[in-house]
C-alpha positions in Angstrom: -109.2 31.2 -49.0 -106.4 30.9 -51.9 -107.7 32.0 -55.6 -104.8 29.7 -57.0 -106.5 27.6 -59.2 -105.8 23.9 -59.9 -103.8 22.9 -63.2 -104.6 21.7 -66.2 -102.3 19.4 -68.7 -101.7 22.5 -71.1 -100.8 24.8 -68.3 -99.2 22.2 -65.3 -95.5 22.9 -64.7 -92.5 22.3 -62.5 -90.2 24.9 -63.3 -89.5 26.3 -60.1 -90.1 22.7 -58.3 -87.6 21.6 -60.7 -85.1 24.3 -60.0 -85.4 23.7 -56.1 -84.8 20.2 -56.6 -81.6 20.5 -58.5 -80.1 23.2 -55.8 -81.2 20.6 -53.2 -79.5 17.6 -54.7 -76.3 19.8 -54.0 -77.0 19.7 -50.0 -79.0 16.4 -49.7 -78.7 12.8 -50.4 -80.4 12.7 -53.5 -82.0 16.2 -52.4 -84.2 14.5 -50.3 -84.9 13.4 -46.7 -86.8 10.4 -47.6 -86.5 8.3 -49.9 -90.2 8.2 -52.0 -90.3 11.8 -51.7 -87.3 12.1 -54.9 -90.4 11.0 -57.5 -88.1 8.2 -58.9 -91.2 5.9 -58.9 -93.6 8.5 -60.6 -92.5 10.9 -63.7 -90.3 14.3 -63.5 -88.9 15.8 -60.4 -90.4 16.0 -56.6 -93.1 19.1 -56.3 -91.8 21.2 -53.7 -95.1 22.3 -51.9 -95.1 25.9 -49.4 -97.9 25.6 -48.1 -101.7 23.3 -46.9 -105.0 24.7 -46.4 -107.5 22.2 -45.8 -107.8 19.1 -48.2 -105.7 21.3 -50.3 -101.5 21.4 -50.8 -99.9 24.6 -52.9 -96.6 24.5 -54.4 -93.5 26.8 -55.1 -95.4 27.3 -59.1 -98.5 28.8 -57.8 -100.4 25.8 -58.5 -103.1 24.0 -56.0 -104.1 20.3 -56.0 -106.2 18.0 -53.7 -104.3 16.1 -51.1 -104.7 12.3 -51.0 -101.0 11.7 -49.4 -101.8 13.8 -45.8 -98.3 14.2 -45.0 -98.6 10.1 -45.1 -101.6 9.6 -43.0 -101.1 11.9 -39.9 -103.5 15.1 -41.2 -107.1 13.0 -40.9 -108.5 16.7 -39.9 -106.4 18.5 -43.3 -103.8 21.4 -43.1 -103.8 24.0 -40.8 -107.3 22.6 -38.6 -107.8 26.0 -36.9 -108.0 23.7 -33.2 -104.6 22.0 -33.9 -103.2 25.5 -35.4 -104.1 27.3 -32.2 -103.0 24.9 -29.8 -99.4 24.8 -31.2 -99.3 28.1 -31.7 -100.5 29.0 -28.1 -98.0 26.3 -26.7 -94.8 27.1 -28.4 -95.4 30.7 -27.6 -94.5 29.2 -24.0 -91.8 27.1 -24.8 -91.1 24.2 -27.1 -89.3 21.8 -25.0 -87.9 21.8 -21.6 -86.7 18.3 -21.5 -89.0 17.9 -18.4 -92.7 16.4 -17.9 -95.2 19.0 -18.4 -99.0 18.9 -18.1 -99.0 18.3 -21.5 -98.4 14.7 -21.3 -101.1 13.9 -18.5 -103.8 15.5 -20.5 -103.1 13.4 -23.9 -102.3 10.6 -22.2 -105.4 10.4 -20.2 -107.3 11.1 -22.8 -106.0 8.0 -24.6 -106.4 5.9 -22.0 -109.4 6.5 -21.1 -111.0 6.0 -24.8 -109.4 2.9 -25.7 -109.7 -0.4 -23.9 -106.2 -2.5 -24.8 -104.1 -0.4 -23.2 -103.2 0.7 -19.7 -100.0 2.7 -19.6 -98.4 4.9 -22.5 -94.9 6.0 -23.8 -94.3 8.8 -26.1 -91.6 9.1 -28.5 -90.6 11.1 -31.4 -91.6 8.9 -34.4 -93.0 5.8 -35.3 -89.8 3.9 -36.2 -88.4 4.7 -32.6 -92.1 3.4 -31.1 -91.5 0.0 -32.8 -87.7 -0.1 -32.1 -88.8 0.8 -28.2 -91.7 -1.4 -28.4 -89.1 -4.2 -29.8 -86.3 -4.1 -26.8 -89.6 -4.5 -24.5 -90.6 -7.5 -25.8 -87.2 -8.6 -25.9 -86.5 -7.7 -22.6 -89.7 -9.0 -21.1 -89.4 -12.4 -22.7 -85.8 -12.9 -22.4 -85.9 -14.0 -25.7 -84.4 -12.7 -29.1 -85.9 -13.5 -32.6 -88.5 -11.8 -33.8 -91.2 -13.0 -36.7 -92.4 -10.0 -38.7 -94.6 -10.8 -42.4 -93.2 -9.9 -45.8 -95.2 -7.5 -46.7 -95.6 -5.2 -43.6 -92.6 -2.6 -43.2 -91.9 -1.2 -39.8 -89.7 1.7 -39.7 -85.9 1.5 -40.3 -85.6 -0.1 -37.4 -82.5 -2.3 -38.2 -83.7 -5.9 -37.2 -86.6 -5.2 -39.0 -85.7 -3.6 -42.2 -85.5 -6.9 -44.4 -87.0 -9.1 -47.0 -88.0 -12.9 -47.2 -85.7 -15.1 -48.1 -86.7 -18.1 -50.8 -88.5 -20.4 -48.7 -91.9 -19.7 -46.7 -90.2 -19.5 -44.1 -86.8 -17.6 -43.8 -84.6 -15.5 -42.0 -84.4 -12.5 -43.0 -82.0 -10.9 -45.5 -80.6 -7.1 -45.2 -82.4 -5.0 -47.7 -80.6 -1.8 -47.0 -76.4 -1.2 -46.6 -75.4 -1.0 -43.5 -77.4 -3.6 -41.8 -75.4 -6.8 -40.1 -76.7 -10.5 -41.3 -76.7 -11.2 -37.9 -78.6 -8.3 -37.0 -80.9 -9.4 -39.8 -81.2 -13.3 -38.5 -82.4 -12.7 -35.7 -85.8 -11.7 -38.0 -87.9 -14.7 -39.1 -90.3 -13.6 -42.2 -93.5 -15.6 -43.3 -96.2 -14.3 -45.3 -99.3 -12.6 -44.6 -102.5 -14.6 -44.5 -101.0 -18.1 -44.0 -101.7 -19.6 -40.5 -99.3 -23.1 -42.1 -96.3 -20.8 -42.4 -97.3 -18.4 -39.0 -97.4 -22.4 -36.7 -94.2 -23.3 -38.3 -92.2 -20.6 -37.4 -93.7 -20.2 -34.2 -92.8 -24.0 -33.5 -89.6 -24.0 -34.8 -88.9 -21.3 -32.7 -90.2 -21.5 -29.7 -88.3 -20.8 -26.6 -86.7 -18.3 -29.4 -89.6 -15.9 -30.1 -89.9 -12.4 -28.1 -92.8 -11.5 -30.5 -94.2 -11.6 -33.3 -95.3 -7.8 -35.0 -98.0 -7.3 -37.8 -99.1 -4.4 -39.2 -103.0 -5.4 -38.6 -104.2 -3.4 -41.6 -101.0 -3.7 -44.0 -101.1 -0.2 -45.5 -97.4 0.3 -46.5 -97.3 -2.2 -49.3 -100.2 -1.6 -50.5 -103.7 -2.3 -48.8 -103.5 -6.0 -48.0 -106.4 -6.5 -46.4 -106.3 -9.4 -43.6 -109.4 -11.4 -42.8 -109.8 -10.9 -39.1 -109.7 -15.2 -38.2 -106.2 -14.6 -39.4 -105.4 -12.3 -36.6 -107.7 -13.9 -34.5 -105.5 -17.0 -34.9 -102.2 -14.8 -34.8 -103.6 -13.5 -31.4 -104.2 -17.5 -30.2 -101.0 -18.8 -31.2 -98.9 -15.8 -29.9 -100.8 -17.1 -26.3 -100.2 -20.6 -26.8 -95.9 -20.2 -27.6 -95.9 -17.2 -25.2 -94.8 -15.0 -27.7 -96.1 -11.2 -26.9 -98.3 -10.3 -29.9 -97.3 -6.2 -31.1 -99.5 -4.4 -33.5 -98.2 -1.8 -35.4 -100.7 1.0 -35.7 -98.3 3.5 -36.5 -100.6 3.9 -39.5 -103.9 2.4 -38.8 -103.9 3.8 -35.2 -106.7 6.7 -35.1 -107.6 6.4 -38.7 -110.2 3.4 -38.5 -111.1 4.3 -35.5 -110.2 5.6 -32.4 -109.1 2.0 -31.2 -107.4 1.7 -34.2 -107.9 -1.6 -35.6 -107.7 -3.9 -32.3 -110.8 -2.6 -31.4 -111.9 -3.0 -35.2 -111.4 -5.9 -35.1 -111.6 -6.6 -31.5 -108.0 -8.2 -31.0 -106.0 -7.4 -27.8 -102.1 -6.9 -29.0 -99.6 -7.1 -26.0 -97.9 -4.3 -27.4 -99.6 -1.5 -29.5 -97.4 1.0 -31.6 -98.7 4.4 -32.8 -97.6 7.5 -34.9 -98.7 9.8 -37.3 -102.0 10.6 -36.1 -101.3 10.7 -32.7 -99.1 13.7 -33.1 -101.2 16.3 -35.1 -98.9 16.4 -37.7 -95.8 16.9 -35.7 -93.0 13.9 -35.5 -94.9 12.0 -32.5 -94.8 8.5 -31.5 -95.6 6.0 -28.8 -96.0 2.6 -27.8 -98.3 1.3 -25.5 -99.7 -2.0 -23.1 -100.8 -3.5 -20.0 -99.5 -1.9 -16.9 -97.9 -5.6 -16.5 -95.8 -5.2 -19.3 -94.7 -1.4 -19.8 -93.6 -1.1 -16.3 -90.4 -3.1 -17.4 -89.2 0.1 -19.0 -86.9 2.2 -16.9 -86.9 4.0 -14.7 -89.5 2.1 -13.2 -87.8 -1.5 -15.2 -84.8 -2.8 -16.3 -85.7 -1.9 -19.9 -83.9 1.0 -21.1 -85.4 4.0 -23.9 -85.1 7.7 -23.3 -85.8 10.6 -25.6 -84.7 15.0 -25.2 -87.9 15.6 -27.4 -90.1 13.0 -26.7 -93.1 14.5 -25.2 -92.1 18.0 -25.8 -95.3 20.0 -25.5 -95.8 21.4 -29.1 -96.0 18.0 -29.7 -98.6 17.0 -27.0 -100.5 19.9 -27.7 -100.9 19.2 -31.4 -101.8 15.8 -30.6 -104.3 16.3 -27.3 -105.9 18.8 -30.2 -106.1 16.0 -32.9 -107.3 13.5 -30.9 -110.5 15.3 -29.0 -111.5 16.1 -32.6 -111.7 12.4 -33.4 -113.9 11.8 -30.5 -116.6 14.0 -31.8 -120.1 11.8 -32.2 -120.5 10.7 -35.5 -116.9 11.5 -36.9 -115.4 8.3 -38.0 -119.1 7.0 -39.5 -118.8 10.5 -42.0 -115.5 9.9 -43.2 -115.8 6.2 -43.8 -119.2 6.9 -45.7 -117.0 9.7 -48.1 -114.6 7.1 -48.6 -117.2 4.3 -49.7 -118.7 7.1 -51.8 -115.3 7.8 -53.5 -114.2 4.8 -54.1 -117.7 3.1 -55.0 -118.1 5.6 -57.9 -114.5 5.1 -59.1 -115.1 1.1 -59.1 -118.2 1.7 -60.7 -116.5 4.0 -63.5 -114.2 1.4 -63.7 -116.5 -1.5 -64.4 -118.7 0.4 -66.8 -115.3 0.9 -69.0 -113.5 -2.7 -68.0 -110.6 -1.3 -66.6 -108.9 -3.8 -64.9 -108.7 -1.3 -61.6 -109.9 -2.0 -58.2 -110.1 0.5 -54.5 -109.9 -1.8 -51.8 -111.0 0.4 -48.5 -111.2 0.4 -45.0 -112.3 3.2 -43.2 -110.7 6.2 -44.6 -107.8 4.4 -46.2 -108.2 3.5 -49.9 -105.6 2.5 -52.5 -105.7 2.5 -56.5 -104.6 -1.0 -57.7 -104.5 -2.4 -61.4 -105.7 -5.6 -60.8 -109.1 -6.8 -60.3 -107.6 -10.1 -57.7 -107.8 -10.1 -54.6 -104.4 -9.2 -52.6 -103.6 -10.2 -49.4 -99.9 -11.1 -49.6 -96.8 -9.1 -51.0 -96.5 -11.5 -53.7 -99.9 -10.9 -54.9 -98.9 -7.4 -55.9 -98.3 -7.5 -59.5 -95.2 -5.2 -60.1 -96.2 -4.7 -63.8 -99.3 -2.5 -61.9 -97.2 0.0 -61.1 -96.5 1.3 -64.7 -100.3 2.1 -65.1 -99.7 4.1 -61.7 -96.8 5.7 -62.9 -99.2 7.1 -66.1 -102.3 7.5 -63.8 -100.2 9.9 -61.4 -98.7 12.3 -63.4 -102.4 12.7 -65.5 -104.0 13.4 -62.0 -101.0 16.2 -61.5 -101.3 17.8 -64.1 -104.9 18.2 -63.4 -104.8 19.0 -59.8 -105.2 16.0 -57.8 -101.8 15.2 -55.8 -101.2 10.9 -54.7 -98.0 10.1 -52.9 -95.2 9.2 -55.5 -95.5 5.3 -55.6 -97.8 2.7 -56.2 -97.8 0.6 -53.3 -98.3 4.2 -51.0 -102.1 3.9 -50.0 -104.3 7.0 -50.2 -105.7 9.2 -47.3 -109.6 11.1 -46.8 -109.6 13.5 -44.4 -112.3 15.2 -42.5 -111.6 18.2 -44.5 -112.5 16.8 -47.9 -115.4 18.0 -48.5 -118.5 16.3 -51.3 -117.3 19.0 -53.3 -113.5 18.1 -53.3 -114.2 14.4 -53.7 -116.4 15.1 -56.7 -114.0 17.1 -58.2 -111.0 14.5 -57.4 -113.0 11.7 -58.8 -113.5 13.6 -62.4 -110.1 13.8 -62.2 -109.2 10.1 -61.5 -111.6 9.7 -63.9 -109.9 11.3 -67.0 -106.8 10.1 -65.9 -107.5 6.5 -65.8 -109.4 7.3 -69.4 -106.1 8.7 -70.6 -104.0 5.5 -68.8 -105.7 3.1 -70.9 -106.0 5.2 -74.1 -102.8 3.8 -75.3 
């Protein structure tokens, strides 16, 4: 166990951070690999962090801070879990990809099938964007169809069909919101909102005979937590039926964190085509799409629907992942981390009401996410962009006190089985102060 000890404002510091980031810059795109990670949401430069133990994340200044980010989700059991540690270690002492099957991929894929009842037949991949870009081509190619209806509000990968924004009306194409991305490309993407079945019937009527599929991420967690009301995928999952559109949930996020169904068996939906990431690989770049036997036998060699991958499936990889994913289906382990996370976040709201801050942690199982508004938001455009000032203040207080968030207000917050009453407590004193010092003036 590490005796570096967590900041404080008067002795917090990113010297060395700050040093690596400026030789980085000279290499890297804006020194970076992805985007959020360059801090230009939050205050001063990216923390360069060497090392995770636990709940807890070290960096380059000899500093240690609680870990609400989780590399983004995919650590629910923390850094370094001794069973996930071992079994890469053991399996990349024996080779870390042959570009062959191995029994690796029987022994993970069983075990998902057998523990969760809406799918029948597996891929693996190496990310999450490739899962939905994979699970995409199926659809198309299963349908025969082209456009695709995605919600503003849920983001999918960079995936280039799908990396766009509404357009004016509540119904649009969509427009390219990155370089490099074709119009046409880009209309070939219908967006409506979240949460409104008037908008979800028109498109699916003025496109029908169009539609390959419509995608939603069920539990919208990378815009913020914009919690649906399950008749509204209830209805998404009737009118998918009705136009014969194939109905794909993204769980790339919520996959293995609400449950080990994810959240069709929350919910109790069955998607045509389920995507997954993050969890699913243990922390290593994993992902996978999955279906009905019916429907993922179209992909070659077996169909005439073609993906292929030299890493996907590599046995570090499965290992880390087969590792992960027996922990979760310990009795009892999903119940424990979703009654920490209604502990957390209860006694923030409450510290919130008692003071009036207009703050509020909407949760669902282990996911939470710090908003500064006390409405309801279930729609991108509920998301007040003046909000994320108070975040911007609120993150860099909790730094400089030892507490780590990811670096933008719309990034949801992770628990993992490795925070323990004593790390929450401490993290919620934290948030605490911060939010005292936020609305100090």
């Amino acid at each position: 166990m590490s005796t570096t000890s967590y900041p404080t404002p008067a002795t917090f510091t990113r010297a060395r951070s700050a040093e690596l980031f400026e030789e980085a810059k000279r290499y890297f795109p804006g020194g970076v690999h992805s985007p959020v990670r360059a801090f230009k949401s939050v205050q001063g430069p990216p923390i360069f962090f060497e090392r995770g133990e636990g709940c807890h994340l070290y960096d380059v200044d000899n500093q240690r801070f609680v870990d609400f980010c989780c590399s983004w989700g995919p650590l629910i059991l923390g850094h370094c879990h001794p069973a996930v540690l071992h079994a890469v270690q053991e399996t990349a002492a024996r080779g870390m990809s042959f570009g062959t099957p191995s029994p690796h991929d029987n022994r993970i894929g069983k075990l998902v099938l057998d523990n969760h009842r809406f799918i029948e037949m597996i891929r693996f991949v190496s990310s999450g964007t490739e899962a939905v870009m994979s699970a995409i081509r199926l659809a198309r190619g299963v349908t025969g169809r082209s456009k695709v209806i995605k919600f503003d509000g849920c983001y999918h990968g960079h995936v280039d069909s799908l990396l766009v924004k509404a357009g004016s009306g509540l119904v649009t194409f969509g427009i390219s919101s990155s370089a490099g991305i074709p119009e046409s490309f880009a209309r070939e993407t219908i967006v409506v909102p979240l949460a409104d079945p008037e908008a979800l019937e028109q498109a699916l009527r003025e496109h029908a005979g169009e539609t390959a599929c419509v995608i939603i991420e069920p539990i919208p967690a990378n815009n913020g937590l914009l919690l649906q009301d399950r008749a509204f995928l209830q209805l998404l999952r009737e009118k998918c039926t009705e136009y014969g559109v194939l109905l794909i949930f993204d769980e790339v996020i919520s996959g293995f964190r609400v449950g080990f169904e994810g959240a069709a068996g929350y919910y109790g939906i069955q998607p045509d085509i389920i995507t997954f990431g993050k969890i699913i690989g243990g922390g290593m770049p994993v992902g996978a799409y999955a279906g009905s036997a019916a429907i993922m036998k179209n992909i070659s060699p077996e169909g005439p629907v073609y993906q292929a991958g030299t890493l996907s499936a590599n046995p570090v990889a499965m290992a880390a992942g087969l590792a992960t994913l027996t922990e979760l289906l310990k009795p009892g382990f999903y119940e424990h981390l979703e009654r920490q996370t209604a502990a957390f976040t209860g006694r923030l709201q409450a510290f919130c009401d008692q003071r009036g801050y207009e703050v509020t942690f909407p949760y669902i199982g282990s996911i939470f996410w710090p908003t500064f508004t006390r409405l309801q938001q279930r729609r991108a455009g509920d998301i007040d962009p003046d909000g994320m000032a108070f975040f911007k203040k609120m993150h860099l207080a909790c730094l400089e006190r030892g507490v780590y968030f990811g670096p933008s207000g719309y990034e949801v917050g992770f628990i993992s089985a490795a925070h323990t009453d004593g790390d929450l407590d401490f993290a919620a004193g934290v948030v605490e102060k911060s939010l005292d010092e936020v609305f100090s003036g």
